[in-house]
DSSP file (Angstrom, degrees, kcal/mol; ACC not computed):
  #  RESIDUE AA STRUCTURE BP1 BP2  ACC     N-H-->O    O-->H-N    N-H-->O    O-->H-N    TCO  KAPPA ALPHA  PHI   PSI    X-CA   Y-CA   Z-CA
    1    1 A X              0   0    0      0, 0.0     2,-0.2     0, 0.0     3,-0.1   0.000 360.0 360.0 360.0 136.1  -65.6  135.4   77.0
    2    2 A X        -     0   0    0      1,-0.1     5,-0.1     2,-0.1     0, 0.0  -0.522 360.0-105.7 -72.1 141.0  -62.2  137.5   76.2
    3    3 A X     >  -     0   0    0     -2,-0.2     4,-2.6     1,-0.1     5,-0.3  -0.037  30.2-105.0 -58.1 159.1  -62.0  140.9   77.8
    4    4 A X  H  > S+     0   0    0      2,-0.2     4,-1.0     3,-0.1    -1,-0.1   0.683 120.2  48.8 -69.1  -5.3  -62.5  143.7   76.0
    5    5 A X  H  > S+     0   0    0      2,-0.2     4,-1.6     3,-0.1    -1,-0.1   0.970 113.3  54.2 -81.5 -53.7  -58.6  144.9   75.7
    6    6 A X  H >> S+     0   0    0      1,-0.4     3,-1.5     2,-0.2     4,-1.3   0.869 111.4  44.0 -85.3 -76.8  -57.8  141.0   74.7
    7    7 A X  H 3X S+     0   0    0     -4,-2.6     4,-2.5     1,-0.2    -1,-0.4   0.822 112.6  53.6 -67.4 -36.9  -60.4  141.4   71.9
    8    8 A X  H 3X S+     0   0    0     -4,-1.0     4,-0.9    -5,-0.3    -1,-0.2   0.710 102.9  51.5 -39.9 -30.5  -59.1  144.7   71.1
    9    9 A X  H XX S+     0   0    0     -4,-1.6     4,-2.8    -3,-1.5     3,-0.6   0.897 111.8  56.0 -78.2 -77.0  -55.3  143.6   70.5
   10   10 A X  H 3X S+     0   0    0     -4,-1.3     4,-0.8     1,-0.2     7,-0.2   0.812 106.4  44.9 -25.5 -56.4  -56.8  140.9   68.2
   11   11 A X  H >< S+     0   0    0     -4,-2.5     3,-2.8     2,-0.2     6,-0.7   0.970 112.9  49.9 -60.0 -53.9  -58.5  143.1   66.2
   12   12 A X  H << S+     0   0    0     -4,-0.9    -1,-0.2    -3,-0.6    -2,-0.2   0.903 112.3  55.2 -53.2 -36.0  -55.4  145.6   65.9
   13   13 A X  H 3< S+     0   0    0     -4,-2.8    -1,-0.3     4,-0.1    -2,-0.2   0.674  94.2  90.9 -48.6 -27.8  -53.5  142.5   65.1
   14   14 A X  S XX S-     0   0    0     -3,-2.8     4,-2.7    -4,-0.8     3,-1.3  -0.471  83.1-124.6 -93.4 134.9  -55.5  141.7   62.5
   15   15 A X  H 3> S+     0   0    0      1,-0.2     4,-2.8    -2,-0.2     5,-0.1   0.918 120.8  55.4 -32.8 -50.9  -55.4  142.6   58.8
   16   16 A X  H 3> S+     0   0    0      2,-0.2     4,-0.6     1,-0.2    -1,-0.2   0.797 111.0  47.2 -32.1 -53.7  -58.8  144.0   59.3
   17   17 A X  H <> S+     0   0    0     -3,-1.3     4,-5.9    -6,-0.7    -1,-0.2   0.835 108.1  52.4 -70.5 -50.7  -57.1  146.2   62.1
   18   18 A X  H  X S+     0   0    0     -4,-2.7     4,-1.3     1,-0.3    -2,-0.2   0.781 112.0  43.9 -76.2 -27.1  -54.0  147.5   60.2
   19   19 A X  H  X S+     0   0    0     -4,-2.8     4,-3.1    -5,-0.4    -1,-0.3   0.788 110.0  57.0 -85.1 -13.5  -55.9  148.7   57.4
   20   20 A X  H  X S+     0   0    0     -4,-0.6     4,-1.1     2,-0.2    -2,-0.2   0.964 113.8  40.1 -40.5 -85.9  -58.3  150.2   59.9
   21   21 A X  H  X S+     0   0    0     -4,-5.9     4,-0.8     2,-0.2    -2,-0.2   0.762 109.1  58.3 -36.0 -49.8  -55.3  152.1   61.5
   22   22 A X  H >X S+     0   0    0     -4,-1.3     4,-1.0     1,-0.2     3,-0.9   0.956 112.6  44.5 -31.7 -79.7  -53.8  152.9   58.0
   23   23 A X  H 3X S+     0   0    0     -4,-3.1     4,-1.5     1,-0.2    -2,-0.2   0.698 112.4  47.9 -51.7 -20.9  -57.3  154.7   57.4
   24   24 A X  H 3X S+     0   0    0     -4,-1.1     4,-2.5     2,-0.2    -1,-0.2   0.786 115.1  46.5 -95.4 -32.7  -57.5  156.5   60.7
   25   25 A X  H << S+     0   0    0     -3,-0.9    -2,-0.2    -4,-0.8    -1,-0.2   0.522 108.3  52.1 -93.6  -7.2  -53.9  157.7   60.3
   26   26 A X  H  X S+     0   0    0     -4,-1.0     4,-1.6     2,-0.1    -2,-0.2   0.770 119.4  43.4 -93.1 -44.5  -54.5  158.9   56.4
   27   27 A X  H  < S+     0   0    0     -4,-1.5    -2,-0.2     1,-0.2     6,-0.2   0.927 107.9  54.9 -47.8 -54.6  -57.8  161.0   58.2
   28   28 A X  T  < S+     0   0    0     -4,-2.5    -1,-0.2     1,-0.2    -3,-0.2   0.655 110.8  42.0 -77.2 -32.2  -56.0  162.1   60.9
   29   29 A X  T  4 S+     0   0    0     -5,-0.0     5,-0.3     4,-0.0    -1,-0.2   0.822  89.2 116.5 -77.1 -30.3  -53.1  163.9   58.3
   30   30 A X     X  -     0   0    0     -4,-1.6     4,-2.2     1,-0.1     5,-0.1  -0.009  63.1-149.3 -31.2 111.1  -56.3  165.2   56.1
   31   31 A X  T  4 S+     0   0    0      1,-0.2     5,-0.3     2,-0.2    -1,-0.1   0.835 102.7  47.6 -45.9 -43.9  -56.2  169.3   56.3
   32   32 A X  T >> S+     0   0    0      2,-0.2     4,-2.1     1,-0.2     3,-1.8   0.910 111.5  50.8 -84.1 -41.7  -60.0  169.2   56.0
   33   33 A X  T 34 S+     0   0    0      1,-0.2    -2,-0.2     2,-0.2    -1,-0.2   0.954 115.3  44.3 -35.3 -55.1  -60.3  166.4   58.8
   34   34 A X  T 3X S+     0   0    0     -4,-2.2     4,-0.6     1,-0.3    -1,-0.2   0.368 107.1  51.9 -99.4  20.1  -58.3  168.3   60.9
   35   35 A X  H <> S+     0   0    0     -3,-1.8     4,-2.1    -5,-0.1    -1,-0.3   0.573 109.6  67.0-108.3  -7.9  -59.9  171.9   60.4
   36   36 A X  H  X S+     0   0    0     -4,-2.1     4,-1.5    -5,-0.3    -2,-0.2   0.818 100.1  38.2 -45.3 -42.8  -62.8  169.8   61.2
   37   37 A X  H  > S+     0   0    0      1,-0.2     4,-4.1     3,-0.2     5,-0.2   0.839 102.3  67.0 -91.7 -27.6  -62.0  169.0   64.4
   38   38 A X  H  X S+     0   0    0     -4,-0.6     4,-3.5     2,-0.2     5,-0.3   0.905 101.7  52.0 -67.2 -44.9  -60.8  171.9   65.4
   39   39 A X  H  X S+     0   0    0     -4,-2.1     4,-7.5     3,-0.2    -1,-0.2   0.986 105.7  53.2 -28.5 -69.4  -64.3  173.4   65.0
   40   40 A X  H  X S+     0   0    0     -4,-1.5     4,-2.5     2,-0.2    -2,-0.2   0.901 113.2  45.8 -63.3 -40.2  -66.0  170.9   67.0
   41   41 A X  H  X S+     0   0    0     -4,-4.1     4,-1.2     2,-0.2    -1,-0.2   0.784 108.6  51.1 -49.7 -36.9  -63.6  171.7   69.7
   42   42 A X  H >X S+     0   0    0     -4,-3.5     4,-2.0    -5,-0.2     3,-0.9   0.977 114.3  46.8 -70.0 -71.7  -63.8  175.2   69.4
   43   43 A X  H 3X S+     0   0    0     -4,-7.5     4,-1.5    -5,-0.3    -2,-0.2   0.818 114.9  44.9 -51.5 -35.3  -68.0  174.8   69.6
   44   44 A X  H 3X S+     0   0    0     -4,-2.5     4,-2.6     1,-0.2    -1,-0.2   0.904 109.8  59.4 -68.9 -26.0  -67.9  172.3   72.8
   45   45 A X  H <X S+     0   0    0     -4,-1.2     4,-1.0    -3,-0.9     3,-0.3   0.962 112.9  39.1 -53.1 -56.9  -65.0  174.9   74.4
   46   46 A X  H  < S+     0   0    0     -4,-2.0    -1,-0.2     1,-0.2    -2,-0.2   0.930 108.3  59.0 -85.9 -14.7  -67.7  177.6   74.2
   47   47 A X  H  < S+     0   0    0     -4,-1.5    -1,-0.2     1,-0.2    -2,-0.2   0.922 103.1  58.0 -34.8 -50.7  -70.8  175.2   75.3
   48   48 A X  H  <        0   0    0     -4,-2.6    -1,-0.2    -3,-0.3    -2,-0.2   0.865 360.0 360.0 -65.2 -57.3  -68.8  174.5   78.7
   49   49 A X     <        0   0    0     -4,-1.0    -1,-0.3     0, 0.0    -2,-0.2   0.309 360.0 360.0 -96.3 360.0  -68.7  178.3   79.5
């Protein structure tokens, strides 16, 4: 069985992968994505304390 990194590379390799990436990286500019996260960060930040 292939490690998991090995199978991981495939997959990034992979058409499958790059449009994968493509999408993650189209999310990742999104203004609403990212006032998104910034929430969830701000609510686990005050959880901790």
């Amino acid at each position: 069985m292939a490690s998991l990194i090995a199978r991981i590379r495939r997959f990034i390799n992979s058409p499958q992968g790059r449009q994968a990436r493509t999408r993650a990286e189209q999310l990742a500019r999104d203004p609403r994505t990212q006032q998104r996260i910034r929430g969830l960060r701000d609510r686990f930040a005050r959880r901790r304390h």
